[in-house]
C-alpha positions, 0 to 999 in steps of 0.5 A, a space after each residue: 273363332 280364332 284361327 288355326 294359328 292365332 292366339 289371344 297375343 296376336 288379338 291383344 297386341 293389335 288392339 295396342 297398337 290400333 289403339 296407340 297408332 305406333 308400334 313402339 308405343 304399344 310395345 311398351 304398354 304392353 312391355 315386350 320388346 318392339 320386334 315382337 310385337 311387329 312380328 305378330 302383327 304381320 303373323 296376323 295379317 298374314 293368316 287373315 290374308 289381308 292388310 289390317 294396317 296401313 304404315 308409315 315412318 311414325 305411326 300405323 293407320 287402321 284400313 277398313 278392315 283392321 276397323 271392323 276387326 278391332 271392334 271383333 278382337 275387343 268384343 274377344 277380349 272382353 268376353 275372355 275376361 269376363 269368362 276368366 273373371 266368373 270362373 274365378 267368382 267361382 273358385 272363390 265362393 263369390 259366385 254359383 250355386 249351394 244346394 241345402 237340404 232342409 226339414 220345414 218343421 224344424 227350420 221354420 225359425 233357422 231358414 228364413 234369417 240365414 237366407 236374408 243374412 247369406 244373401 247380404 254376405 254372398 249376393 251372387 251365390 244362389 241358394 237352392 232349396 231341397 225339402 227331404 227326408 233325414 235319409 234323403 238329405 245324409 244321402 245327398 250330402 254323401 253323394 255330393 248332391 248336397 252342400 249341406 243340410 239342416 235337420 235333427 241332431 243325427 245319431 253317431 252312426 249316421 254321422 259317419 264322414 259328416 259333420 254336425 255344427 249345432 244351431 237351434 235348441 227346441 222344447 218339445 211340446 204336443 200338437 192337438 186340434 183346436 177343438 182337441 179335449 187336450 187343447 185348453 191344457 197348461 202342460 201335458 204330461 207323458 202318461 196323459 198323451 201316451 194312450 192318445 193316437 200319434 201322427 208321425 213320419 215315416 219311418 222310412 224316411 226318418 227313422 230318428 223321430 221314431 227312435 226319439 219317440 221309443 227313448 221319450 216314452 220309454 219311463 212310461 213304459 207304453 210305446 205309442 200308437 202311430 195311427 198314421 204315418 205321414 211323409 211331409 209336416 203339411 200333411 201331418 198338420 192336416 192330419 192332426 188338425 181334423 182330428 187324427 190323433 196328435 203329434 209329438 212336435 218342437 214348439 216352433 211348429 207353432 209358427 208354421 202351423 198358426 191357429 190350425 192346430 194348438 202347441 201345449 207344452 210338455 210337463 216336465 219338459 223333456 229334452 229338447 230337439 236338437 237342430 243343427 248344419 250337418 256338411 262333409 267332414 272332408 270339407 266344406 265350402 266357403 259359401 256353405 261356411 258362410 251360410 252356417 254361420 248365417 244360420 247360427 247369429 242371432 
């Protein structure tokens, strides 16, 4: 630890002049003026109470103590400037931390190629991943909690202080069981699925896919039937792959559910799920910058 009185000059002018062997050397590696760097030499050895440097009329010479302290001041020195040097990766974006919110089932596609081109972007930033509810994540990203998030298209009210950058456009498409009477069908209509009993998420939790479900089936005027309410896409494939009921999803459940359950399309199709980067609109980072637009090439 440094003395009371000691400051990083006096270790770095010692460490010049040790290195130098001569005062006036150092003085002018260092570009101060040689009394200074005398003057704070002495400064030294008068608080550690010992000779650091034997003197002569041309050069200077280590004592056995000035050697152990040399190797103690570069150790110092190094450690200054790797801390400088890290808080400035920082700063800059090129080190620390982006926490993501995400929903799986509509990220299944999104997620795994932004997180390969980020980390070629951004080696030493590390991603942290938060599987969460729409509430959740818009509460995290208010908080602060969150850097960003990738989900749904929110609505205009639950954009208020965010902002929405657009990514991925999914057809929407029904999940049935494989063994479902629906399961060997081409297209499906609205009115076909409508009396069929639906697997949904809470309504806690994503009040967005209830209001999506209310908006599609409103032109047949029935509103469906959510026999269960489930709060993650793994137990909703679960429960719709022993035969539950169905689920309204977007047809890239596909990848993340494979032969568990069978995607059909919806004919006609009906609007597409909209998936994008929701971040603050009061700023954003440049890692999370950086991983929109990761998220976003194709």
């Amino acid at each position: 630890m440094l003395g009371a009185f000691m400051e990083l000059r006096h270790l770095r002018y010692f460490v010049a002049v040790a290195e130098e062997e001569n005062v006036t050397r150092a003085a002018a590696k260092l570009r101060v003026a040689q009394p200074a760097v005398s003057r704070q030499i002495r400064d030294l050895e008068d608080e550690l109470d010992l000779p650091l440097l034997e003197r002569t009329a041309k050069s200077v010479r280590l004592t056995d103590a000035g050697r152990v302290f040399l190797e103690e001041a570069r150790a110092v020195l190094q450690r200054v400037d790797d801390a400088v040097k890290a808080v400035r990766a920082v700063a800059g974006g090129t080190r620390g931390e982006l926490h993501v919110g995400y929903a799986p089932s509509l990220t299944v596609q999104i997620l795994p190629r932004a997180l390969r081109r980020f980390q070629t972007v951004l080696p030493g930033v590390r991603v942290s991943l938060h599987d969460l509810s729409t509430e959740e994540m818009l509460a995290g990203l208010r908080e602060g909690r969150l850097h960003l998030a990738l989900m749904v298209a929110p609505s205009g009210g639950q954009l208020r202080g965010l902002r929405f950058h657009e990514l991925e456009r999914y057809p929407m498409c029904v999940a049935v069981a494989p063994g479902h009477r629906f399961a060997r069908q081409r297209g499906l209509t609205l009115e076909k699925i409508a009396g069929e009993p639906f697997i949904g998420y809470s309504r806690a939790g994503y009040p967005e896919y209830h209001a999506a479900l209310a908006k599609i089936f409103a032109p047949t005027r029935r509103v469906p039937e959510i026999a269960e309410e489930h709060e993650s896409v793994t137990s909703l494939i679960a429960a719709v792959e022993v035969g539950r009921g169905v689920a309204l999803v977007p047809d890239a459940m596909a990848c993340m559910a494979g032969p568990r359950l069978k995607i059909v399309p919806i004919k006609p199709p009906i609007e597409p799920v909209i998936v994008g980067a929701v971040c603050c609109r009061a700023g954003v980072s440049m890692p999370a910058q950086r991983f929109i637009e990761a998220a976003g090439e194709k």
